[in-house]
N, CA, C and O atoms as CSV, one atom per row, in Angstrom:
chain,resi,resn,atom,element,x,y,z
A,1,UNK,N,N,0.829,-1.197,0.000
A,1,UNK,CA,C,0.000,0.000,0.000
A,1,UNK,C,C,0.868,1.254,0.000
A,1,UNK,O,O,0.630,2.283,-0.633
A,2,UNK,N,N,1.765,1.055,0.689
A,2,UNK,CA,C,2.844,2.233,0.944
A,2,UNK,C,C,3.309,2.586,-0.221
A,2,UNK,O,O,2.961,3.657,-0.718
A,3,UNK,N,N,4.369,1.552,-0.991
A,3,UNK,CA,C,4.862,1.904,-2.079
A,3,UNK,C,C,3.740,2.004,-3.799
A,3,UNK,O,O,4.083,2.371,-4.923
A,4,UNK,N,N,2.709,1.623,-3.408
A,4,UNK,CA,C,1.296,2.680,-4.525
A,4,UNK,C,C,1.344,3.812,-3.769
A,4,UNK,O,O,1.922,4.601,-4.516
A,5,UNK,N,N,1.111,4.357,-2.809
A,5,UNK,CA,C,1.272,6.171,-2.012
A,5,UNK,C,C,2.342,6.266,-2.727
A,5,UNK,O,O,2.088,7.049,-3.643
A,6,UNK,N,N,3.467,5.867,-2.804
A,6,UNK,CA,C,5.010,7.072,-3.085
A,6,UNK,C,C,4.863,6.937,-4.366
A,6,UNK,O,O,5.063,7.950,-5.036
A,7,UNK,N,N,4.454,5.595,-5.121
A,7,UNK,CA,C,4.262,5.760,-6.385
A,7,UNK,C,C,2.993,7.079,-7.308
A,7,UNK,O,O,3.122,7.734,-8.342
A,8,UNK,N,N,1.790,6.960,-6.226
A,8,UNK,CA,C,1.053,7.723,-6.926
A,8,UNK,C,C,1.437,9.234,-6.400
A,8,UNK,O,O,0.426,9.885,-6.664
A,9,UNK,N,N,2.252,9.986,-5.877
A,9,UNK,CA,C,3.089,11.330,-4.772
A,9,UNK,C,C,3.627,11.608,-6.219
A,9,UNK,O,O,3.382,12.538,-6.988
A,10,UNK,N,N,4.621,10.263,-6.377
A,10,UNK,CA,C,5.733,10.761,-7.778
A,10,UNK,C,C,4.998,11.037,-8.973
A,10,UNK,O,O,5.236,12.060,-9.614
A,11,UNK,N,N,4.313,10.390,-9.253
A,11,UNK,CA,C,3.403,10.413,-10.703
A,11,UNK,C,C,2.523,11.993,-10.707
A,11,UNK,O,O,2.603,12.830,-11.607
A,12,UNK,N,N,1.646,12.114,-9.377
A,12,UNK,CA,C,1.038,13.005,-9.482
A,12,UNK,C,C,1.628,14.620,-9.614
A,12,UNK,O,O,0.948,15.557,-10.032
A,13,UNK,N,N,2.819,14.701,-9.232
A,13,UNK,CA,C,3.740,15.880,-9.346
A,13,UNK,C,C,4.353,15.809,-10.409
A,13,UNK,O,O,5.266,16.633,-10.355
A,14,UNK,N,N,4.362,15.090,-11.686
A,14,UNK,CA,C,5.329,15.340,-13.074
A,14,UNK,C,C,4.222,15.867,-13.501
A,14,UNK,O,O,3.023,15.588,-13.494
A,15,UNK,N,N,5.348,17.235,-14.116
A,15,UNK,CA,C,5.149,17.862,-14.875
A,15,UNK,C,C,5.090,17.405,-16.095
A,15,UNK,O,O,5.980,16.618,-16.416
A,16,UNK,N,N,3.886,17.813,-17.262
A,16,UNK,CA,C,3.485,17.701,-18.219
A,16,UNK,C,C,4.057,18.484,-19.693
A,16,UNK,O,O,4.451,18.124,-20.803
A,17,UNK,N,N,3.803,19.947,-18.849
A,17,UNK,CA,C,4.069,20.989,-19.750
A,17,UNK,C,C,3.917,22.190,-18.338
A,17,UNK,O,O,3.525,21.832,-17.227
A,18,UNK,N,N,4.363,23.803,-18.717
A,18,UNK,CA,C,4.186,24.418,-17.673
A,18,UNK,C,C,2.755,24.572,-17.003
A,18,UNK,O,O,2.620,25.058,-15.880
A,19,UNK,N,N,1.838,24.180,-17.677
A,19,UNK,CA,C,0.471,24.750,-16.693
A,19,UNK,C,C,-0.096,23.161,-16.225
A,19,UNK,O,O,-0.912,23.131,-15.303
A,20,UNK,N,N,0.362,21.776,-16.897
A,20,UNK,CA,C,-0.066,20.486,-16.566
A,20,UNK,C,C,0.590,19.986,-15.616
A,20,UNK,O,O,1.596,20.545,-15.179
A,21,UNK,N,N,0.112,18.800,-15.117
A,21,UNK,CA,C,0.926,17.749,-14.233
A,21,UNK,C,C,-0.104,16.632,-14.860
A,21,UNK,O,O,-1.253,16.706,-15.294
A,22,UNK,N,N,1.068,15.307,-14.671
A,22,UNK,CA,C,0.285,13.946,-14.853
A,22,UNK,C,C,-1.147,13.618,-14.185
A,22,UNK,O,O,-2.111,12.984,-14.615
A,23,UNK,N,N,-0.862,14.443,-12.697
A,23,UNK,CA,C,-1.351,13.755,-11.923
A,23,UNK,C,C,-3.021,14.067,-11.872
A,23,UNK,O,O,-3.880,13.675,-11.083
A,24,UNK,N,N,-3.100,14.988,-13.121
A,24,UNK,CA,C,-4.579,15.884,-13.395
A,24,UNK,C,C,-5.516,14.818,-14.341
A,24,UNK,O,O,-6.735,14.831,-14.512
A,25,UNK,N,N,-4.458,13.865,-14.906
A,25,UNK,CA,C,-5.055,13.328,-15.882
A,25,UNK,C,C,-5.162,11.780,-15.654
A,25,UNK,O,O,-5.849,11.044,-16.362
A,26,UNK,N,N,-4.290,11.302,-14.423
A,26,UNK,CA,C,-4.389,9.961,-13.733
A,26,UNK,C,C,-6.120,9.766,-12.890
A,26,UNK,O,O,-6.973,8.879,-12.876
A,27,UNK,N,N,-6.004,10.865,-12.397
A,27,UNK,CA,C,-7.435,10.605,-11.019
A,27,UNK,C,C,-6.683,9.026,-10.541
A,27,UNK,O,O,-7.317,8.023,-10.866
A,28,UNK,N,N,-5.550,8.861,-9.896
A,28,UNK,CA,C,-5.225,8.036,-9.011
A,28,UNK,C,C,-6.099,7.670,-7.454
A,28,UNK,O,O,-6.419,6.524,-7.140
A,29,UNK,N,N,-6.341,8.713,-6.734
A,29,UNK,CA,C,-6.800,8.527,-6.129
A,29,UNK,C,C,-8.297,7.593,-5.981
A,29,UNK,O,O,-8.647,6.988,-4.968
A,30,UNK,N,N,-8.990,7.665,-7.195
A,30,UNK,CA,C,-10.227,7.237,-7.217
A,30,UNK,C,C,-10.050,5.759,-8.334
A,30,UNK,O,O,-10.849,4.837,-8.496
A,31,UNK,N,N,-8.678,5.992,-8.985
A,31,UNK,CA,C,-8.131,4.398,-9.943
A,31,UNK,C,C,-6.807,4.460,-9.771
A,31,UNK,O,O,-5.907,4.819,-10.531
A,32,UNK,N,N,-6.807,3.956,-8.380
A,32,UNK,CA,C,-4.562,3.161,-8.412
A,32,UNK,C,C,-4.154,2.987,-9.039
A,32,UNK,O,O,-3.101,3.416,-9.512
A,33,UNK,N,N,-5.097,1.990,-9.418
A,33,UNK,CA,C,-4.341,0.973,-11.070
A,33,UNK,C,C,-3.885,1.534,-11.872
A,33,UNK,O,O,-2.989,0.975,-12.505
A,34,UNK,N,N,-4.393,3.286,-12.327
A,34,UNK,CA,C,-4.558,3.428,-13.525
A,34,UNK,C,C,-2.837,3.980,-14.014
A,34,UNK,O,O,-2.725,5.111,-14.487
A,35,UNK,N,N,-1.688,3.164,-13.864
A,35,UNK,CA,C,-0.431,3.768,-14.153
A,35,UNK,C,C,-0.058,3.622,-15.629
A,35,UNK,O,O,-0.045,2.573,-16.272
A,36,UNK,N,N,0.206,4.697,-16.002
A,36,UNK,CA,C,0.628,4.910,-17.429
A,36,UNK,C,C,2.131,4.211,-17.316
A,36,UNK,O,O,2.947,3.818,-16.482
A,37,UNK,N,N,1.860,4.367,-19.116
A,37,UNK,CA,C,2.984,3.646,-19.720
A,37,UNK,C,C,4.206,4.453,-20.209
A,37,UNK,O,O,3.629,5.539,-20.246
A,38,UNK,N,N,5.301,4.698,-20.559
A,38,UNK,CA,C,6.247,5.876,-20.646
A,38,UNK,C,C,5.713,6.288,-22.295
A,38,UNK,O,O,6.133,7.278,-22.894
A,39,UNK,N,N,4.798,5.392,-22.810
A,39,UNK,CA,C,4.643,5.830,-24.140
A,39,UNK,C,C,3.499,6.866,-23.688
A,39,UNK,O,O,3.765,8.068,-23.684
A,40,UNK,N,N,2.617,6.547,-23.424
A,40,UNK,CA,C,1.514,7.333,-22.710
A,40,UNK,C,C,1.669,8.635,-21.865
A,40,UNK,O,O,0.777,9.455,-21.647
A,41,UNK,N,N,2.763,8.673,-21.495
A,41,UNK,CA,C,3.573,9.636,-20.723
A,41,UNK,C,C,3.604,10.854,-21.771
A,41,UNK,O,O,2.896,11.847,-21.940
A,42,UNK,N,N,4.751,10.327,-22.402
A,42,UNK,CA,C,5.151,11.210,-24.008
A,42,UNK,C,C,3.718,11.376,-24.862
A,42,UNK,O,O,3.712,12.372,-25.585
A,43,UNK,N,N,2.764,10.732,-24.887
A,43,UNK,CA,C,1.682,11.301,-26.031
A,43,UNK,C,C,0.755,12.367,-24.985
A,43,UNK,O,O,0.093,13.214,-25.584
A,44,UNK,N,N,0.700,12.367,-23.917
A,44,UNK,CA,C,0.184,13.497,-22.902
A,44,UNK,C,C,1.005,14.705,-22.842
A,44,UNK,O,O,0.599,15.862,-22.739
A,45,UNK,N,N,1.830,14.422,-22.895
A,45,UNK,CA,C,3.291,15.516,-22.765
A,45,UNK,C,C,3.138,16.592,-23.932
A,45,UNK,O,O,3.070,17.821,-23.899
A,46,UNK,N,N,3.094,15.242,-25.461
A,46,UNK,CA,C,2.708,16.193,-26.975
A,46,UNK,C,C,1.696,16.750,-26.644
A,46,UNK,O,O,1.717,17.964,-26.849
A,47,UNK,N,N,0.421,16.187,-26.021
A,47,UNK,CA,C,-0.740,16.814,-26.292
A,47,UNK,C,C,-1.014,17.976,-25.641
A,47,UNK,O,O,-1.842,18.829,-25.961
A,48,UNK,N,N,0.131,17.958,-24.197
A,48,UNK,CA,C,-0.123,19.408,-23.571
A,48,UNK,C,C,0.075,20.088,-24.451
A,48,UNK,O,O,-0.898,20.599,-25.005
A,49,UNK,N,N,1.546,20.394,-24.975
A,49,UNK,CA,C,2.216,21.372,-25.457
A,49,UNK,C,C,1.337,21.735,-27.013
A,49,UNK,O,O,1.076,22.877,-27.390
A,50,UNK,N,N,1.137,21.016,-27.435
A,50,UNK,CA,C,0.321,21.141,-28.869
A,50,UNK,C,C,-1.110,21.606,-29.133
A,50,UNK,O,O,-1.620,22.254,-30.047
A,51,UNK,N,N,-1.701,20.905,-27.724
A,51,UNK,CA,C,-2.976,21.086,-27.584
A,51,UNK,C,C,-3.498,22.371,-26.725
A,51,UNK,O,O,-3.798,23.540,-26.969
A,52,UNK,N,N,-3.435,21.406,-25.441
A,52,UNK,CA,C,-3.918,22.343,-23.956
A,52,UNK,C,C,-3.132,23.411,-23.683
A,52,UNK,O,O,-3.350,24.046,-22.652
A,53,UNK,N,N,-2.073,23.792,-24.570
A,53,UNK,CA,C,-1.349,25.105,-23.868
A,53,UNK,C,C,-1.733,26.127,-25.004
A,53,UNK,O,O,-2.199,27.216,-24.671
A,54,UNK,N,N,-1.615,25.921,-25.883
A,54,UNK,CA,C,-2.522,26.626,-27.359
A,54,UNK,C,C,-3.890,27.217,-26.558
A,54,UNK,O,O,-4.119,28.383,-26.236
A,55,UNK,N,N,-4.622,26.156,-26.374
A,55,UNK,CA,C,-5.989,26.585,-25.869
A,55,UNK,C,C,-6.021,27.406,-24.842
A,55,UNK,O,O,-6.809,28.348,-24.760
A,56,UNK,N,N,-4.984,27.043,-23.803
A,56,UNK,CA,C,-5.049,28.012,-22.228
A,56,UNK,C,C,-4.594,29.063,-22.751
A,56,UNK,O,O,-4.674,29.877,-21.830
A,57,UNK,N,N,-4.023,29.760,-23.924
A,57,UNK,CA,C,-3.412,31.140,-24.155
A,57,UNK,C,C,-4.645,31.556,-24.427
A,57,UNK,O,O,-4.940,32.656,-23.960
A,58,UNK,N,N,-5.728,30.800,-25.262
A,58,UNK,CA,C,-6.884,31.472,-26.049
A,58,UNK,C,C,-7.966,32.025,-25.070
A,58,UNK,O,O,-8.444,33.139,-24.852
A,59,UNK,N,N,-8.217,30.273,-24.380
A,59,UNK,CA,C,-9.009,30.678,-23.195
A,59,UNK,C,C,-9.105,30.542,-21.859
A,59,UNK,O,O,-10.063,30.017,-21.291
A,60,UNK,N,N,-8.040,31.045,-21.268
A,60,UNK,CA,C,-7.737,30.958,-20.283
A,60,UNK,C,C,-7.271,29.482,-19.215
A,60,UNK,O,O,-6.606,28.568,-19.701
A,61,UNK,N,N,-7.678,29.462,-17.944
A,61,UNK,CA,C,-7.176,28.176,-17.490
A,61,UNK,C,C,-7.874,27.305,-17.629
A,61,UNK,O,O,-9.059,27.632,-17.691
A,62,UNK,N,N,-7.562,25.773,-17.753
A,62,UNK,CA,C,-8.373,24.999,-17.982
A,62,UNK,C,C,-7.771,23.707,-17.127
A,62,UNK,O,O,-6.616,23.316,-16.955
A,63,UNK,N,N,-9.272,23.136,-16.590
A,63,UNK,CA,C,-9.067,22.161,-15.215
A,63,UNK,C,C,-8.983,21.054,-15.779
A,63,UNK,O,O,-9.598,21.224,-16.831
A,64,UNK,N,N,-8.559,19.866,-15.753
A,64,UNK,CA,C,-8.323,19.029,-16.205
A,64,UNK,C,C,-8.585,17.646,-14.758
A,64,UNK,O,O,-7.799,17.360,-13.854
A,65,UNK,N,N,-9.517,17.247,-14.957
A,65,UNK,CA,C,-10.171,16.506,-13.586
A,65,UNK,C,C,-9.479,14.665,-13.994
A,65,UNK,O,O,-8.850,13.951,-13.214
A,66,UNK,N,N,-9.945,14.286,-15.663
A,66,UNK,CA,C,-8.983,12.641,-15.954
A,66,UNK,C,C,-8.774,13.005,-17.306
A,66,UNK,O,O,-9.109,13.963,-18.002
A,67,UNK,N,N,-8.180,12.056,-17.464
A,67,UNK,CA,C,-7.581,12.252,-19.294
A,67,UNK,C,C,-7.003,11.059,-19.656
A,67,UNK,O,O,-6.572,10.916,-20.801
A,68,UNK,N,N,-6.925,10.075,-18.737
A,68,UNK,CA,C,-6.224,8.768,-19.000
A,68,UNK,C,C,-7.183,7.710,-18.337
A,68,UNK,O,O,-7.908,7.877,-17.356
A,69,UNK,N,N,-7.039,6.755,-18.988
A,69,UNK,CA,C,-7.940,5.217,-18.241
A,69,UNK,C,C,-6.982,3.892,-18.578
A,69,UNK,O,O,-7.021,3.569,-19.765
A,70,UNK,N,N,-6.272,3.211,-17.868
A,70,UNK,CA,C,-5.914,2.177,-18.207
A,70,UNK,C,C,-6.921,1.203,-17.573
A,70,UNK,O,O,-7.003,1.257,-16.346
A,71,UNK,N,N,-8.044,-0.071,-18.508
A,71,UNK,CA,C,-8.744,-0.894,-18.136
A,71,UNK,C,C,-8.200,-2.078,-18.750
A,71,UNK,O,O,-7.251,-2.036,-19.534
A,72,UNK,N,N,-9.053,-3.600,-18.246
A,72,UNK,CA,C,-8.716,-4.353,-18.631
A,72,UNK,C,C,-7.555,-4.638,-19.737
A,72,UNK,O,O,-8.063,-5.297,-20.644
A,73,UNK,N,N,-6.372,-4.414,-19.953
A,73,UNK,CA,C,-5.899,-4.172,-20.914
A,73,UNK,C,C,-5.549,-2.899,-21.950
A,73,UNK,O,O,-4.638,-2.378,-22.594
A,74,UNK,N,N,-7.138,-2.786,-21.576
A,74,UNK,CA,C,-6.753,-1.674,-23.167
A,74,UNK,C,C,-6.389,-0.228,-22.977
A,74,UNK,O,O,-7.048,0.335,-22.103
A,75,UNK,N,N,-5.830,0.225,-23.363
A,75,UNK,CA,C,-5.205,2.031,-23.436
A,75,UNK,C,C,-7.113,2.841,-24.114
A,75,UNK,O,O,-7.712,2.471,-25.125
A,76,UNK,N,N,-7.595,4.007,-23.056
A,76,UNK,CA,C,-8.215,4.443,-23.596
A,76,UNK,C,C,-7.880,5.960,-23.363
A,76,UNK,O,O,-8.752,6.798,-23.133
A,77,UNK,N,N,-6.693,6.204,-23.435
A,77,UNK,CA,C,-5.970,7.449,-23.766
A,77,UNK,C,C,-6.951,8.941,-24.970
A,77,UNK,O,O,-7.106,9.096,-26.182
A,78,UNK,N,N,-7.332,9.649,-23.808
A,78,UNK,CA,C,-7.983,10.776,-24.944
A,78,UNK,C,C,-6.993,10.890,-25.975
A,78,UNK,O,O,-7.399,10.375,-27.017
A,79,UNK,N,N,-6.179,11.235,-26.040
A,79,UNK,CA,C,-4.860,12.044,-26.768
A,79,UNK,C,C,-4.060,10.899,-27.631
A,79,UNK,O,O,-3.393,11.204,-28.619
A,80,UNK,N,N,-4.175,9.737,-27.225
A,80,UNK,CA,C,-3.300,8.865,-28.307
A,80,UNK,C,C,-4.165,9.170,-29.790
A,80,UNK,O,O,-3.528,9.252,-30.839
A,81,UNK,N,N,-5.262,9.286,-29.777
A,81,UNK,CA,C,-5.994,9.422,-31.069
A,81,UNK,C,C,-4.841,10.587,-31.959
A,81,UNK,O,O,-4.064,10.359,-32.886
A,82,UNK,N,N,-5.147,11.868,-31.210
A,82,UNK,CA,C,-4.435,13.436,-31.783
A,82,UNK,C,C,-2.951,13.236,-31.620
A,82,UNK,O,O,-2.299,14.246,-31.886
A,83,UNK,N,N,-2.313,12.265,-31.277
A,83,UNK,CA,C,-1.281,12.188,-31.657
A,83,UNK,C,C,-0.543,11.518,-32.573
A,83,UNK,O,O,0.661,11.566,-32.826
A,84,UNK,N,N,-1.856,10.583,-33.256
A,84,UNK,CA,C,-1.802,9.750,-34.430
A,84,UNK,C,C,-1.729,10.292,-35.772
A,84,UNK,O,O,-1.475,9.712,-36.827
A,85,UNK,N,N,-2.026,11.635,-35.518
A,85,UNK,CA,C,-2.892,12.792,-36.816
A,85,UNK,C,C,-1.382,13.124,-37.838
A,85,UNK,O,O,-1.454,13.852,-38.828
């Protein structure tokens, strides 16, 4: 139990891009499980910088509550799609 706490502490404090953190787009607290993959890492990372930081200049701040789901298996990553483009 301990080492999921230090694991989800570390995750939730990386930085994304300057206005993101991972930990906006995990919702760990409410899905442990849900630990990304370092590929998944990097297509959140593009999507800040490309996406969500574009938009926060336009319209201001924007909250970001999940953005990632790892289930049974499958990656249902908002952003792997827009990073396919």
């Amino acid at each position: 139990m301990k080492e999921n706490q230090n694991k989800s502490n570390e995750l939730d404090g990386t930085r994304l891009s300057p206005h993101f953190k991972l930990g906006e787009f995990l919702n760990l607290r409410k899905y442990p499980e849900n630990i990304p993959t370092m590929q998944v890492v990097v297509n959140l990372t593009y999507g800040c910088h490309q996406l969500l930081e574009p938009a926060r200049q336009i319209v201001g701040p924007i909250i970001i509550n999940s953005g990632f789901r790892f289930s049974s298996g499958v990656l249902s990553n908002l952003l792997t799609k827009y990073t396919r483009l």
